[in-house]
N, CA, C and O atoms as CSV, one atom per row, in Angstrom:
chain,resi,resn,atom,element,x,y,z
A,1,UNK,N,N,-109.678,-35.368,-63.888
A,1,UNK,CA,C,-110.763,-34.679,-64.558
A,1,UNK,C,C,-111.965,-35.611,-64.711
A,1,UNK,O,O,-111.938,-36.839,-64.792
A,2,UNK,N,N,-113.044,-34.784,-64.736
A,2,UNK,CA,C,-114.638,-35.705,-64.957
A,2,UNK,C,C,-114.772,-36.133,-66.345
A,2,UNK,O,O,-114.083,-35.471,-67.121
A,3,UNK,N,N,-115.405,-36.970,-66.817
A,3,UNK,CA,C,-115.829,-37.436,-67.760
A,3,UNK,C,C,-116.352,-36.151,-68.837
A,3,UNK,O,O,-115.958,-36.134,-70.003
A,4,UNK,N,N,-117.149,-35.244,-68.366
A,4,UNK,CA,C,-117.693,-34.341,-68.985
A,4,UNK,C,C,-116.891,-33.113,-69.387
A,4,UNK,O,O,-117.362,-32.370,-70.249
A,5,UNK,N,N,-115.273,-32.742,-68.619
A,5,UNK,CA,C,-114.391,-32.092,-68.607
A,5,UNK,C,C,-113.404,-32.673,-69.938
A,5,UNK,O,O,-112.674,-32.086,-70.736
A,6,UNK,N,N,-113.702,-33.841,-69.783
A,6,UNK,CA,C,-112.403,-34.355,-70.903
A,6,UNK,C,C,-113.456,-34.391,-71.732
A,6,UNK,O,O,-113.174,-33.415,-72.427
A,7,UNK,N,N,-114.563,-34.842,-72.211
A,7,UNK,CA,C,-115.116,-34.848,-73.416
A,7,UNK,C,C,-115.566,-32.761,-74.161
A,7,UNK,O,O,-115.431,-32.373,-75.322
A,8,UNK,N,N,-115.949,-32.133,-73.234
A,8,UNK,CA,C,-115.954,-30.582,-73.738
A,8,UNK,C,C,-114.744,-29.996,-73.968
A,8,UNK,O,O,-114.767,-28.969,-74.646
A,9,UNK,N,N,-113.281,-30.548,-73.417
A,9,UNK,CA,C,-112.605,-30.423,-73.764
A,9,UNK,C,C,-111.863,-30.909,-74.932
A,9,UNK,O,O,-111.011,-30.071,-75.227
A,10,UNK,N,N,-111.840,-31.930,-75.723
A,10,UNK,CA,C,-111.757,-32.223,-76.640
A,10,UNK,C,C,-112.466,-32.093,-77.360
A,10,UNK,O,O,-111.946,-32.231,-78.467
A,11,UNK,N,N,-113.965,-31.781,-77.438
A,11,UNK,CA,C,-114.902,-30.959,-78.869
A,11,UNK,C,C,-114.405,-29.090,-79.043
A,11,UNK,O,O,-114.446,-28.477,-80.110
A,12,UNK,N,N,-114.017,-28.571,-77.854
A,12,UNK,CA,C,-113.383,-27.568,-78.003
A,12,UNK,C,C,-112.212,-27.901,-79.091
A,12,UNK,O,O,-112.198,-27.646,-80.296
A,13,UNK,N,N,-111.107,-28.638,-78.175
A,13,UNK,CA,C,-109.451,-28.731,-79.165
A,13,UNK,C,C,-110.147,-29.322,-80.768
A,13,UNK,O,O,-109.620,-28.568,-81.586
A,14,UNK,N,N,-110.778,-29.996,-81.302
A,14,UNK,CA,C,-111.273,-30.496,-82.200
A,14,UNK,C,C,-112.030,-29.302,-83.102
A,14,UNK,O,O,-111.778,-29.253,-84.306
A,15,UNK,N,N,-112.695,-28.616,-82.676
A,15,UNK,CA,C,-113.338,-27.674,-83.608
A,15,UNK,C,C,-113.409,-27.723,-84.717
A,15,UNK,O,O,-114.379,-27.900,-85.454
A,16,UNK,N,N,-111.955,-27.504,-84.995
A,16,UNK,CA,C,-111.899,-27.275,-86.379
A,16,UNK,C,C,-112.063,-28.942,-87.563
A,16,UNK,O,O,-112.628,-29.088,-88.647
A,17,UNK,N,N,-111.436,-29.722,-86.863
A,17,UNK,CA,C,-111.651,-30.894,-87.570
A,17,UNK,C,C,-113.118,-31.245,-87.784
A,17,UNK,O,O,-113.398,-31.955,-88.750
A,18,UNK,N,N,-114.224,-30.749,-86.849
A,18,UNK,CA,C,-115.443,-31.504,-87.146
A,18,UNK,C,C,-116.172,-30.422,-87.514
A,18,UNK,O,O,-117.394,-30.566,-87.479
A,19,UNK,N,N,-115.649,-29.165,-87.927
A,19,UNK,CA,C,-116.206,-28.645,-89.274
A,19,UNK,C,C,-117.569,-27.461,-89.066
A,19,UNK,O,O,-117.778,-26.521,-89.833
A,20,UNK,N,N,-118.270,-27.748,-88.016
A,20,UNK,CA,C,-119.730,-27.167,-87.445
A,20,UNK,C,C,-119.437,-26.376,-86.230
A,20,UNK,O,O,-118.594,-26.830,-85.456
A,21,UNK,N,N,-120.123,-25.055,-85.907
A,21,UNK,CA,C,-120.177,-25.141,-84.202
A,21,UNK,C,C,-121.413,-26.226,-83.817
A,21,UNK,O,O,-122.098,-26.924,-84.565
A,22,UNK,N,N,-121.418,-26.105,-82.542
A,22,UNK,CA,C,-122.328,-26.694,-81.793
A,22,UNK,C,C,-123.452,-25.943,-81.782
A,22,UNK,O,O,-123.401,-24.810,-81.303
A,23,UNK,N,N,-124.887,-26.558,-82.415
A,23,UNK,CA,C,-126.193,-25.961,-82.012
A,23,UNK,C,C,-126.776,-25.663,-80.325
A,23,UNK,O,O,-127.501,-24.810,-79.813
A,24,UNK,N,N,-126.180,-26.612,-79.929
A,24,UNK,CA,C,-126.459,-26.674,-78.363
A,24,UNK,C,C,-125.227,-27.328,-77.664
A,24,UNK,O,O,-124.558,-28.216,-78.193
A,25,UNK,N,N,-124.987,-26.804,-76.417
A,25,UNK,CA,C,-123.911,-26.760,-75.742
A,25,UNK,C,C,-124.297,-26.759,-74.154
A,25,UNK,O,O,-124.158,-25.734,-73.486
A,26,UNK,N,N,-124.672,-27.683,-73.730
A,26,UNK,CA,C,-125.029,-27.541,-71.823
A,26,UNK,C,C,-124.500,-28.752,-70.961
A,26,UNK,O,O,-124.100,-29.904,-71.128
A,27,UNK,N,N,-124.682,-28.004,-70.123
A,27,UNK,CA,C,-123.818,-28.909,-69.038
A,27,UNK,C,C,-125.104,-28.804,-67.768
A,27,UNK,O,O,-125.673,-27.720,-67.635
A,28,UNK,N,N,-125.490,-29.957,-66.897
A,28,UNK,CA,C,-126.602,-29.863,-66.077
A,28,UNK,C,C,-126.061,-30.901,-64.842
A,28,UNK,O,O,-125.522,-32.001,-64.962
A,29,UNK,N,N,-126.371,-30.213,-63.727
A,29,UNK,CA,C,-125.932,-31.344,-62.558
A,29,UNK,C,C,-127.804,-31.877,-62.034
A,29,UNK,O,O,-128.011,-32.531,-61.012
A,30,UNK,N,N,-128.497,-31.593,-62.620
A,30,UNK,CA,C,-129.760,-31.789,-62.230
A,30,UNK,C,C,-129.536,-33.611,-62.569
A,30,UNK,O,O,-128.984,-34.177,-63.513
A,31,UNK,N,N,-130.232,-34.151,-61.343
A,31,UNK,CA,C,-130.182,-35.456,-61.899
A,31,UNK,C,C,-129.053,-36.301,-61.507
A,31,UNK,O,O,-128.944,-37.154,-60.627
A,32,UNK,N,N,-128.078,-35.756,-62.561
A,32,UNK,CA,C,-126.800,-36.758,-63.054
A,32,UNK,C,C,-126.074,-35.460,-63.391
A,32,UNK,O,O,-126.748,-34.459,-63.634
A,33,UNK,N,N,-124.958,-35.419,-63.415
A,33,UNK,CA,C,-124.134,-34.496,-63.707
A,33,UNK,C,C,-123.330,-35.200,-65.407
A,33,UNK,O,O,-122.536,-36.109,-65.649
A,34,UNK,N,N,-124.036,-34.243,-66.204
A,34,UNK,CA,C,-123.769,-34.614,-67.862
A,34,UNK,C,C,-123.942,-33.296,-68.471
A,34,UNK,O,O,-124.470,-32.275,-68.031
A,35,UNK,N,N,-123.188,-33.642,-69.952
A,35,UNK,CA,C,-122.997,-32.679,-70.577
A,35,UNK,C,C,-123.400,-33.577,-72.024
A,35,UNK,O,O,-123.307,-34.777,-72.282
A,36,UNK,N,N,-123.906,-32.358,-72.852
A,36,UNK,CA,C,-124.611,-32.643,-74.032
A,36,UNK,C,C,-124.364,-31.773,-75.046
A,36,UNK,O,O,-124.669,-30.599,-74.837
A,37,UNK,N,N,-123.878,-32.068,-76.113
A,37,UNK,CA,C,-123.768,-31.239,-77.550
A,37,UNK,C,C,-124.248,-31.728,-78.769
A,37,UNK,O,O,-124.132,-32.919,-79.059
A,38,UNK,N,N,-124.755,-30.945,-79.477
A,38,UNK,CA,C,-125.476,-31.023,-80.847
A,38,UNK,C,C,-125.147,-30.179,-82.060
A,38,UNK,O,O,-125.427,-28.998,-82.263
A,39,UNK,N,N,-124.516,-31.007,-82.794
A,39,UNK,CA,C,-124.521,-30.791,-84.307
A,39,UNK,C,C,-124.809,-31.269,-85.478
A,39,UNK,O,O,-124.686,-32.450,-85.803
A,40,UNK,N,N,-125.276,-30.214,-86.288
A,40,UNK,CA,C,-125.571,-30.425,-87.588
A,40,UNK,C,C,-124.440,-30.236,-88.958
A,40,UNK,O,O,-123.743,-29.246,-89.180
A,41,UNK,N,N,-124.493,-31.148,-89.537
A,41,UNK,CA,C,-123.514,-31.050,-90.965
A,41,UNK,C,C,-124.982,-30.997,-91.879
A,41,UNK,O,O,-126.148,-31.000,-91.486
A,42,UNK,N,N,-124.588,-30.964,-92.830
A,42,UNK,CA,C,-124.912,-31.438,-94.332
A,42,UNK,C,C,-125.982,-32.594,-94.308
A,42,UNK,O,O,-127.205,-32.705,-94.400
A,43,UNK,N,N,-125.141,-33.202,-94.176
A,43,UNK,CA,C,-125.820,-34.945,-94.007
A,43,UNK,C,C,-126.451,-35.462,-92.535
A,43,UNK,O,O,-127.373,-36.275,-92.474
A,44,UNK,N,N,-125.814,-34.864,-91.371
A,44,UNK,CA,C,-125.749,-35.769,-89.967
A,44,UNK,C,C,-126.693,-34.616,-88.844
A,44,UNK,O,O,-126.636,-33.387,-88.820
A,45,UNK,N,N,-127.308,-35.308,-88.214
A,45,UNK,CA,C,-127.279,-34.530,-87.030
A,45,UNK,C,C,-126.953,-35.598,-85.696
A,45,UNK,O,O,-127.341,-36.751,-85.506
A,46,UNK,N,N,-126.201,-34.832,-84.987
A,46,UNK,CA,C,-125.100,-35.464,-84.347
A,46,UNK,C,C,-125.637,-35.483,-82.940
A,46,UNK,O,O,-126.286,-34.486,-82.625
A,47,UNK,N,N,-125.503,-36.345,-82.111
A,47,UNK,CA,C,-125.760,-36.150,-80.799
A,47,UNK,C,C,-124.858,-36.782,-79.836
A,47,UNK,O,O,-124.744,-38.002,-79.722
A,48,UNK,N,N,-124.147,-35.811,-79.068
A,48,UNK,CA,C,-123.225,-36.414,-77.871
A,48,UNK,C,C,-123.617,-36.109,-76.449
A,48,UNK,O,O,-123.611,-34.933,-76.085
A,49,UNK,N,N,-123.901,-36.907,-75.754
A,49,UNK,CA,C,-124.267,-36.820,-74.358
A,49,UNK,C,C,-122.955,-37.736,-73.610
A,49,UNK,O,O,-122.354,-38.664,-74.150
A,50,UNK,N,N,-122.715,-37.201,-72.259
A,50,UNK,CA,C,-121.379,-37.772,-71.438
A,50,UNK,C,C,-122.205,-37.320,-69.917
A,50,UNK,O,O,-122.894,-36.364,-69.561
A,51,UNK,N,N,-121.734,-38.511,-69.316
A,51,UNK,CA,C,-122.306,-38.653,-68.053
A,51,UNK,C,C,-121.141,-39.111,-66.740
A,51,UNK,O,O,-120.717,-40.264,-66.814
A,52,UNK,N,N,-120.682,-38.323,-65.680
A,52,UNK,CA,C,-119.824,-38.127,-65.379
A,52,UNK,C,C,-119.724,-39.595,-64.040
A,52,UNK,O,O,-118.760,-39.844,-63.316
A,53,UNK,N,N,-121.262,-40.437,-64.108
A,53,UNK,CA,C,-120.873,-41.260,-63.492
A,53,UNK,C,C,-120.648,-42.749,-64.449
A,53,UNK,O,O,-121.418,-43.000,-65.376
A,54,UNK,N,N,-119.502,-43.665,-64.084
A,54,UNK,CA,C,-119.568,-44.239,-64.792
A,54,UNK,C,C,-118.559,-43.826,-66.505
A,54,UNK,O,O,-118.213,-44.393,-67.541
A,55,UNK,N,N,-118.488,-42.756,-65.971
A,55,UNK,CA,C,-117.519,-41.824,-67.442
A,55,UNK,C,C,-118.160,-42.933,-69.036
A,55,UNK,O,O,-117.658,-43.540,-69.982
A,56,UNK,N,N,-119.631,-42.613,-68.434
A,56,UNK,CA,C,-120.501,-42.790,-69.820
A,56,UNK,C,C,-120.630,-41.348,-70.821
A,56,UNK,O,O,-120.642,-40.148,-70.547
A,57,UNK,N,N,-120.749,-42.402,-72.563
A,57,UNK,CA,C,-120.757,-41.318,-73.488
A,57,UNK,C,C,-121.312,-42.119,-74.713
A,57,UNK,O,O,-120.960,-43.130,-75.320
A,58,UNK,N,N,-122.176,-41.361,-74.790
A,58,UNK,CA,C,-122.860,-41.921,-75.904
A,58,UNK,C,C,-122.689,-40.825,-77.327
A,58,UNK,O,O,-122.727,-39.599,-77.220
A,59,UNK,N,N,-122.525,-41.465,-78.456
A,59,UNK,CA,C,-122.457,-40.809,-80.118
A,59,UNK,C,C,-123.089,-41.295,-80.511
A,59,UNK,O,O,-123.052,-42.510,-80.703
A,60,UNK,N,N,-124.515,-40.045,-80.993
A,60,UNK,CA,C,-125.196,-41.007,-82.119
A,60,UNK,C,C,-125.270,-39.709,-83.512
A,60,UNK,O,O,-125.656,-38.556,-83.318
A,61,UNK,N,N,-124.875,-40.170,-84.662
A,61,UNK,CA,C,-124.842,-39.529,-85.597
A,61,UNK,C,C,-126.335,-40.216,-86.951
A,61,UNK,O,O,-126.228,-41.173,-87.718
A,62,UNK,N,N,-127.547,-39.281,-86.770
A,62,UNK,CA,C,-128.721,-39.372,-87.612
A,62,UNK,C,C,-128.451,-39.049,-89.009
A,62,UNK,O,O,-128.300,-37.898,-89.420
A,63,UNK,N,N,-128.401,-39.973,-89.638
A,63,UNK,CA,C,-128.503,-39.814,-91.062
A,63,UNK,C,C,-129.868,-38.403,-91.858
A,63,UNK,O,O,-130.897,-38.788,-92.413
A,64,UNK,N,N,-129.654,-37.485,-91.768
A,64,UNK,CA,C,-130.853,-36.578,-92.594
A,64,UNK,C,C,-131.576,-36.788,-93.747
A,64,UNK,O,O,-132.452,-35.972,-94.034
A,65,UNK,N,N,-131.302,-38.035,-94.686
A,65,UNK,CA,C,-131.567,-38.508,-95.666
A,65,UNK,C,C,-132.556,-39.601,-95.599
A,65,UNK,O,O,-133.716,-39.757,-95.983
A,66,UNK,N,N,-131.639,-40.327,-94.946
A,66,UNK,CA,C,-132.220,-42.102,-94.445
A,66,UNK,C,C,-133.074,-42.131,-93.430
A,66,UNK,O,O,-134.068,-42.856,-93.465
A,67,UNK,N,N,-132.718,-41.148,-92.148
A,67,UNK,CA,C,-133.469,-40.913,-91.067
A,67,UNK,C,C,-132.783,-42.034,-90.060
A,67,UNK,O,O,-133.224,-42.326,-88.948
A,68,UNK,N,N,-131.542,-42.627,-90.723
A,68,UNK,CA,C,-131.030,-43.732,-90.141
A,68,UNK,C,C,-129.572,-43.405,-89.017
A,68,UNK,O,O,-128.718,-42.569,-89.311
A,69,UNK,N,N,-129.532,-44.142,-87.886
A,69,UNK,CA,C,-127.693,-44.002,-87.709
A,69,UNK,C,C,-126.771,-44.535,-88.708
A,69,UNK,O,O,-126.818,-45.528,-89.433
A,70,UNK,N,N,-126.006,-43.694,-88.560
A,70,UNK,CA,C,-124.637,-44.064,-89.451
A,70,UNK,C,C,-123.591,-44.203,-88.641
A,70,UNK,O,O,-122.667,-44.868,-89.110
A,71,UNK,N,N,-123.433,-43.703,-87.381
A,71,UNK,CA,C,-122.561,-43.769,-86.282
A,71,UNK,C,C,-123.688,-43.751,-84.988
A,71,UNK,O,O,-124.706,-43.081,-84.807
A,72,UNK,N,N,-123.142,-44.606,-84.335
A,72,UNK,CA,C,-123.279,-44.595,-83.055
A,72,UNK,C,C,-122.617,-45.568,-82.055
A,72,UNK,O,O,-122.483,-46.777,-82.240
A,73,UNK,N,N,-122.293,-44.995,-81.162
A,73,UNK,CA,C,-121.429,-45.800,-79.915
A,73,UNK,C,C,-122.593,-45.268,-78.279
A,73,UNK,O,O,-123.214,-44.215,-78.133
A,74,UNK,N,N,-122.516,-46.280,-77.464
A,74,UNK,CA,C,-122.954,-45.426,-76.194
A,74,UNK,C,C,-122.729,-46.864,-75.005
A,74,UNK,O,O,-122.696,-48.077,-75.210
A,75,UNK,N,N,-122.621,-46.135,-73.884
A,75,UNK,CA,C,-122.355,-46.452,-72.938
A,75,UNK,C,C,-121.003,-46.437,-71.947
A,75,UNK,O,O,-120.165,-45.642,-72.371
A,76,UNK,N,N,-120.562,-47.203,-70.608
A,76,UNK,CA,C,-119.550,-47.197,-69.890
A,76,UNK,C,C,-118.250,-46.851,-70.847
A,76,UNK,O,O,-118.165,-47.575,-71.839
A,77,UNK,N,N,-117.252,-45.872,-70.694
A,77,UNK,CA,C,-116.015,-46.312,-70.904
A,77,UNK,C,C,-115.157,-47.001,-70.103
A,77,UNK,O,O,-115.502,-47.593,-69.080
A,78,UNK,N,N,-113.853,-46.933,-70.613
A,78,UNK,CA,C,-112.979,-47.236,-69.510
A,78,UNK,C,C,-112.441,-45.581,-69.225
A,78,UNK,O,O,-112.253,-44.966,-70.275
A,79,UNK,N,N,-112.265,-45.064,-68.387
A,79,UNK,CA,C,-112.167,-43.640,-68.042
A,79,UNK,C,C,-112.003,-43.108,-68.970
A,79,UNK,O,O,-112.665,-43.144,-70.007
A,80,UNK,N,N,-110.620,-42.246,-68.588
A,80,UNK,CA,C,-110.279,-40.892,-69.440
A,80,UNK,C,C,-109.413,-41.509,-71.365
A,80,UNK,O,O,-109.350,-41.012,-72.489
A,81,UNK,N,N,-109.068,-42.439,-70.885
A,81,UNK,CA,C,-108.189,-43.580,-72.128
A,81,UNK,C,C,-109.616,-43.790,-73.010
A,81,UNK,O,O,-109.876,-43.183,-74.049
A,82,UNK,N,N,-110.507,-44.826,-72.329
A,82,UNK,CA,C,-111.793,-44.957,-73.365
A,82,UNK,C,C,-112.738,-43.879,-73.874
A,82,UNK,O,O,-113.304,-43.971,-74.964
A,83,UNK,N,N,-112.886,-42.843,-73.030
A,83,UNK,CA,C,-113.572,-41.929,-74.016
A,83,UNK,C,C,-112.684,-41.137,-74.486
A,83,UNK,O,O,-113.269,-40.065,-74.335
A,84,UNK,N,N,-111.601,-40.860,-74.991
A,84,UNK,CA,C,-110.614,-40.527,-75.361
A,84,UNK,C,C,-110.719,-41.364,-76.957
A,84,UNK,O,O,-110.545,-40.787,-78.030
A,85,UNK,N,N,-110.984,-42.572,-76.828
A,85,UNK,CA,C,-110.442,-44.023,-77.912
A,85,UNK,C,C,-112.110,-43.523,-78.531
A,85,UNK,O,O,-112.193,-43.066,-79.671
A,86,UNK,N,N,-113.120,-43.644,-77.821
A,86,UNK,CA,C,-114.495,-43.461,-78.304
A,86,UNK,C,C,-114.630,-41.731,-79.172
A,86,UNK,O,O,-115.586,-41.531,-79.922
A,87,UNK,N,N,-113.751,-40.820,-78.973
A,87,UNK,CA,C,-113.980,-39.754,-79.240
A,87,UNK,C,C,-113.370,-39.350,-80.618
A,87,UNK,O,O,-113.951,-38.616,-81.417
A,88,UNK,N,N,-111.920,-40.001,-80.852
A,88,UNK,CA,C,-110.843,-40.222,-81.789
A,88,UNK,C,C,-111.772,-41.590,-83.329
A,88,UNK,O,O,-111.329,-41.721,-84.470
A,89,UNK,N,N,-112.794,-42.190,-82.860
A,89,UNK,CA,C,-113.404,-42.622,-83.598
A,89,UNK,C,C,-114.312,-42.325,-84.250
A,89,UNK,O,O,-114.644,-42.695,-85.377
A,90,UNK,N,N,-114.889,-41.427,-83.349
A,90,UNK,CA,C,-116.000,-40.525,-84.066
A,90,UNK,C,C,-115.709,-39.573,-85.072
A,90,UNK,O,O,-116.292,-39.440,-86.148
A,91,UNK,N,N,-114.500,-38.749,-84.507
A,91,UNK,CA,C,-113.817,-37.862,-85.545
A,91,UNK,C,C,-113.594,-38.858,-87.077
A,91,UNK,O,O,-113.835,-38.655,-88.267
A,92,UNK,N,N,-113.026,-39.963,-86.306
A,92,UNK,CA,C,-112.236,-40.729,-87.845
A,92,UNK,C,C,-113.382,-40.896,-88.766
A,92,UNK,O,O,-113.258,-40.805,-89.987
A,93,UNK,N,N,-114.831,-41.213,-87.985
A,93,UNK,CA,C,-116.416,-41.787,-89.011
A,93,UNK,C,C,-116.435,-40.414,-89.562
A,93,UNK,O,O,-116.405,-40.441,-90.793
A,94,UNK,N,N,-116.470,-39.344,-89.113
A,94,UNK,CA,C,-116.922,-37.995,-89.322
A,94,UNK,C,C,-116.091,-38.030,-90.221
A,94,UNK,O,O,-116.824,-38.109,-91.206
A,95,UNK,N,N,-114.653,-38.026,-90.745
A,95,UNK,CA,C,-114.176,-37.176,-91.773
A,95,UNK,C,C,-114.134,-37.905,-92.682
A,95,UNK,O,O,-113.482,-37.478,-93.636
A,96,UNK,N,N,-114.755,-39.261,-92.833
A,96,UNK,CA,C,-114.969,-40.006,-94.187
A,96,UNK,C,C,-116.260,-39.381,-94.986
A,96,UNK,O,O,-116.633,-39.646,-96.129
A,97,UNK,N,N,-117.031,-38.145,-93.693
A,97,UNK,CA,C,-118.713,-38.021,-94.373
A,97,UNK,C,C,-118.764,-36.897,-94.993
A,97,UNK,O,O,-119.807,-36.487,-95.502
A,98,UNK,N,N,-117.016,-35.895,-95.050
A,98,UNK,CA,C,-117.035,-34.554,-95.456
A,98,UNK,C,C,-116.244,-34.962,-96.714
A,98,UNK,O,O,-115.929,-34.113,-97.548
């Protein structure tokens, strides 16, 4: 599977743990073949972009208050294991913020 297959697939299986749907949801081969989702909580607005070369993925979670990150990770993984490890972390930052 692509980088962008395992990461939409796990914000799907996840749903419910991270609490929001997705404001935006696309997938684009223009360019680079990546996929991008956006959510809003309470506190965060969230941004995940995954890029299928390189099985890059970037998390950046905007503080709405501070205007600051409070989470963010980005760049190369190690395949399907590292954004897997990168994805399972985000959840873990996320449910300390609910």
């Amino acid at each position: 599977m692509k980088a962008r297959e395992v990461v939409q697939g796990w914000l799907k299986e996840q749903q419910t743990q991270i609490g929001v749907e997705p404001s935006r949801w696309e997938s684009s081969d223009l360019y680079a073949e990546k996929f991008i989702a956006w959510y809003e909580t309470d506190t965060h607005l969230i941004d995940i972009c995954c890029w299928n070369n390189a099985d890059c993925l970037d998390i950046i979670a905007l503080n709405k208050n501070t205007k600051k990150e409070d989470f963010i990770v980005a760049g190369e993984c190690d395949g399907q294991m590292g954004l897997s490890q990168r994805l399972r972390e985000f959840l873990a930052w996320l449910k300390t913020t609910q």
